[in-house]
C-alpha positions in Angstrom: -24.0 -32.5 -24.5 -21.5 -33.2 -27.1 -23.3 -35.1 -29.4 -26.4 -32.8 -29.2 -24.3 -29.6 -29.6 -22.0 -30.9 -32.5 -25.4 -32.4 -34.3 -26.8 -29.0 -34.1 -23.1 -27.6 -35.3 -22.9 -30.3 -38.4 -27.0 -30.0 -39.4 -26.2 -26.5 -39.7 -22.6 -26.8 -41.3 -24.5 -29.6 -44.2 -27.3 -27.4 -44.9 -25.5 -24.5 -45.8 -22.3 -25.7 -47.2 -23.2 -29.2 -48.5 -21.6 -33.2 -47.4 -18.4 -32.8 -48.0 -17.8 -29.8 -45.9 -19.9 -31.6 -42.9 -17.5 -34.8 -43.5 -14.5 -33.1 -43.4 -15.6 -30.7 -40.3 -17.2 -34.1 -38.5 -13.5 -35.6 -39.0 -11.5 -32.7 -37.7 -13.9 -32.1 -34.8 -12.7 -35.9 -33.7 -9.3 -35.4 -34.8 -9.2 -32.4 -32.1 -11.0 -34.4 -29.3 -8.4 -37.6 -29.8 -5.8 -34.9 -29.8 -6.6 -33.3 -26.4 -7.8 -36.8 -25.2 -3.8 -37.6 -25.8 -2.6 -34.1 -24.9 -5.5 -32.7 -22.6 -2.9 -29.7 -21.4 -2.6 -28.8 -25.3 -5.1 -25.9 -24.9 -4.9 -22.3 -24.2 -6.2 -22.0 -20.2 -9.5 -19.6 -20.5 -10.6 -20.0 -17.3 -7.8 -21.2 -14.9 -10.5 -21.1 -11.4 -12.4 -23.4 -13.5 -9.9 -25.4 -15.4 -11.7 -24.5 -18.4 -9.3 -25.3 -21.5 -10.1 -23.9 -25.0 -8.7 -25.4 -28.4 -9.6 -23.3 -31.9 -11.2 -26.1 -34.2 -11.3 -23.8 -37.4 -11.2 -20.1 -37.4 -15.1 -20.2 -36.1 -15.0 -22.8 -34.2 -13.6 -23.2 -30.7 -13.8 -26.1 -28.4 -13.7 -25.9 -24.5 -13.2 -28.4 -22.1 -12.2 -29.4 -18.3 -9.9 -32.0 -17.2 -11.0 -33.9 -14.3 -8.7 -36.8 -13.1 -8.6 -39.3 -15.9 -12.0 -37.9 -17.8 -12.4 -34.8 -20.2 -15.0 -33.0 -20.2 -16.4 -31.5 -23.3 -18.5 -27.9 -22.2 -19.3 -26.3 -25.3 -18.5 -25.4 -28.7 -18.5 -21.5 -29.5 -18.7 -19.4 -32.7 -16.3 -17.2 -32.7 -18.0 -14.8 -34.7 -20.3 -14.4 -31.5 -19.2 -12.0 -28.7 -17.1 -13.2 -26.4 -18.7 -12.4 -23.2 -20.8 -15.4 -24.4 -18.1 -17.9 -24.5 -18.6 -19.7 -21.6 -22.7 -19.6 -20.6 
């Protein structure tokens, strides 16, 4: 799912803003997953029944995750921009 979902995110991301921007949002996308892959508590808790963890990539962007044992889970990645009773469907 996360390759699938960020592919969709960075075809999008190139096409409208160019190679550059797709690099350098491709890197920090990584950047954030080694970070909670280090720090997997570093989130805000957005759903604590579900252990659902969030973590703002950019100001659009959001990532949210689970922690399970030694794994995490990547779930989804949201616009922001949508509304946020979409945020975890």
């Amino acid at each position: 799912m996360r390759l699938r979902k960020n592919i969709k995110i960075l075809t999008y991301v190139h096409s409208e803003f160019g190679e550059k921007v797709t690099i350098k949002l491709n890197n920090k996308i990584f950047d954030v997953i080694d970070l909670i892959a280090e720090y997997p508590a570093i989130g805000t808790i957005e759903n604590k029944e579900k252990s659902i963890h969030g973590f703002l990539i950019r100001k659009q962007l959001r990532l949210f995750y689970r922690i399970a044992k030694d794994k995490l889970i990547l779930l989804n990645f949201f616009d922001t921009r949508q509304h946020p009773k979409k945020k975890l469907k």
